[in-house]
N, C-alpha and C positions, 0 to 999 in steps of 0.2 A: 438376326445377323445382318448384317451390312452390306445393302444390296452393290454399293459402289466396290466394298472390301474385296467381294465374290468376283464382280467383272477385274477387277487388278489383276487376283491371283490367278485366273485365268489365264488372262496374258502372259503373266508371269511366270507359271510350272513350265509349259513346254521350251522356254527359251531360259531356263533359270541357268544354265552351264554357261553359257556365252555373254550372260547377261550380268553373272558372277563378277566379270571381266573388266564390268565397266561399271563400278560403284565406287572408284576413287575418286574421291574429290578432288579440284586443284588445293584447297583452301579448310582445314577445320577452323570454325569461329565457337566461341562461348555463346557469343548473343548478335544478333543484330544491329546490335549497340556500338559492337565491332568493327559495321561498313560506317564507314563516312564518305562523305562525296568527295575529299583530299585523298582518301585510300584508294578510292574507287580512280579517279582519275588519274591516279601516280599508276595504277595497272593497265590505264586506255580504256578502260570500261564505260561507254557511253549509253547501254541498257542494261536496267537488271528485269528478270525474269523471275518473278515472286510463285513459290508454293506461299499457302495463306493458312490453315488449320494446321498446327503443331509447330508451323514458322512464324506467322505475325500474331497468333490469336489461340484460342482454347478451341477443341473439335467445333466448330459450327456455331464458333460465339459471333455477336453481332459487331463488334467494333478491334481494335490495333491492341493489344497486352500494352495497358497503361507502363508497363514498365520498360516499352518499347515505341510508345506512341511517338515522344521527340525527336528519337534518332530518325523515324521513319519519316516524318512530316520533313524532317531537314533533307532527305535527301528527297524526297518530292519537290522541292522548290528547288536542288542545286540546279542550275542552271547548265544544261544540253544535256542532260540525263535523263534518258527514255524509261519506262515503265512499264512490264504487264505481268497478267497473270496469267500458269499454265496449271489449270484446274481438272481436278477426275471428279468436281462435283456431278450431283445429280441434278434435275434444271430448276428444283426449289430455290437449294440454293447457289445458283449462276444469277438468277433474278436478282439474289440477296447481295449476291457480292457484286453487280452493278449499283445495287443501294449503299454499300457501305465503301466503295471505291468508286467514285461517279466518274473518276478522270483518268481512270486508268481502264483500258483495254483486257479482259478478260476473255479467255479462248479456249473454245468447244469442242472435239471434233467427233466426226462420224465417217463408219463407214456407210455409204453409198453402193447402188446398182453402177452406177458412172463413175467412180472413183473415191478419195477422200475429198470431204468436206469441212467447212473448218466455222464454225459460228463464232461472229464476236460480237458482244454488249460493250457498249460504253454507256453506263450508266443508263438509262429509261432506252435509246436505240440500239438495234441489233442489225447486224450485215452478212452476211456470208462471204469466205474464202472459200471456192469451190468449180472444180469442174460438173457441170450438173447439179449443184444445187437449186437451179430453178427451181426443182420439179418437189423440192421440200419446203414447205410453211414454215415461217420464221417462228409463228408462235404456237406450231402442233407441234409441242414438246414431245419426243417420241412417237408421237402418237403413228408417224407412217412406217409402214412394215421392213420399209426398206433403208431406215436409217438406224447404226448398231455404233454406239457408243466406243470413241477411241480413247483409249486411260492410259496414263501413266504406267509404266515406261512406254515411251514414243519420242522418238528425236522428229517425227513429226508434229509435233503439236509443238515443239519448240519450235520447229521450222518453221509453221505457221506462225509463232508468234515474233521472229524473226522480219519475216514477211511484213505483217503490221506495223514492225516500226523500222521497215526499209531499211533492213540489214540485213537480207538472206545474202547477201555475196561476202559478210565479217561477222562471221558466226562470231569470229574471236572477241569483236568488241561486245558481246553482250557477257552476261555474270547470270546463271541461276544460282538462285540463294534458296534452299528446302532442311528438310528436317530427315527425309528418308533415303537410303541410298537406292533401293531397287525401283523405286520411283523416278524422286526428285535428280539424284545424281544420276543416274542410269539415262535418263533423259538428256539433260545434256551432253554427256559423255559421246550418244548416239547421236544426237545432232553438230557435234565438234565447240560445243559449248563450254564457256571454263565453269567452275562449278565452286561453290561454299556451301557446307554442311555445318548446319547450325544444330542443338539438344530441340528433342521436339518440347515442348512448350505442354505444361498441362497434361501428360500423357495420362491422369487416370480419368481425362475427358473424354478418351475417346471411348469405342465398344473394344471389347474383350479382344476379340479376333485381331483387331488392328495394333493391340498394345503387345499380343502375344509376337506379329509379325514382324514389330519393333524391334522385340529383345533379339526375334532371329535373326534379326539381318544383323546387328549389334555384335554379337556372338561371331557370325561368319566374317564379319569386316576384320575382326579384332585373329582369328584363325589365319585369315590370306595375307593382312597389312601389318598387324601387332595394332596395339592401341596408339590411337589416333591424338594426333601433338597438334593441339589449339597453335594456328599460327601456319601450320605444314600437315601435307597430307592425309 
């Protein structure tokens, strides 16, 4: 089972009532194919904030869904449209998705003895966001006792990634784009972020646990909202 699956739902059971709450999206899309940088821009959207496994790619595949690669490279070039990524990887692959996104900002977080902490890679260099991160080694991947893994849902980890590209004071002009609501949207939601909910990509990629988690939130979204209109809500 899915050591990353385990820490999520963690998080996730004891605040699941309240967390319910905030899995609406601004936005359902079909595909990614959907953003263009004239859509994005007719909304004020100057960052988007990418989930990556079931939104741009197959569970833990190494490169963009060819059948998504153009839309996404266009809006990497549109011109004043910031980038990152707000990841529940494990730090295999956080390494890997510095390899496969050298230019986009990908973001870590932990809890800490001194507070939260926030690690970012850009491609081969890594930095810390953090109060007391000193006292943690960029490259002891978990290895010190005293840093515990922050996942998805967190409006922190958005806010860190916020931070990065010097917009914590307009949450509004960033856009998460994900595939999961108790996650991806929930994340935003929590940080005042607007949100798009894309079909996960590949879903019999991922492990059991994670596909099962899928249908559930599916099921509950479709119970609180009714089903979900490409375009709205």
């Amino acid at each position: 089972m899915s050591a990353t699956w385990m820490q999520t739902a963690r998080r996730l059971l004891p605040r699941f009532a309240r967390l319910s709450r905030e899995i609406r999206p601004t936005l359902h899309l079909d595909s990614v194919n959907d953003l263009s940088a004239g859509r994005l821009r007719d909304l004020g959207v100057e960052a988007v904030l990418w989930d990556v496994d079931g939104t741009l790619m197959a569970h833990h595949a190494r490169r963009v869904d060819p059948a998504l690669a153009d839309a996404f490279e266009d809006l990497l070039r549109a011109p004043g449209l910031r980038h990152a990524i707000v990841s529940n990887c494990q730090e295999a692959r956080f390494a890997e998705l510095g390899e496969i996104f050298p230019a986009i900002p990908v973001i870590l977080g932990y809890e800490t003895g001194a507070g939260a902490a926030f690690r970012v890679r850009r491609g081969p260099a890594e930095s810390w966001r953090c109060p007391g991160a000193a006292a943690a080694s960029s490259d002891g991947v978990e290895a010190p006792g005293d840093l515990r893994p922050i996942r998805k849902p967190s409006g922190r980890l958005v806010r860190a990634a916020l931070d990065e590209l010097d917009l914590a004071d307009r949450p509004q002009a960033a856009l998460m784009v994900g595939d999961q609501y108790f996650t991806d949207i929930a994340s935003a939601n929590l940080a005042g972020v607007r949100s798009v909910k894309v079909p996960t990509l590949h879903r019999a990629s991922f492990p059991a646990p994670v596909r099962s988690s899928q249908r559930l939130e599916a099921v509950l979204y479709r119970l609180k909202y009714g089903l979900p209109r490409p375009g709205g809500a």
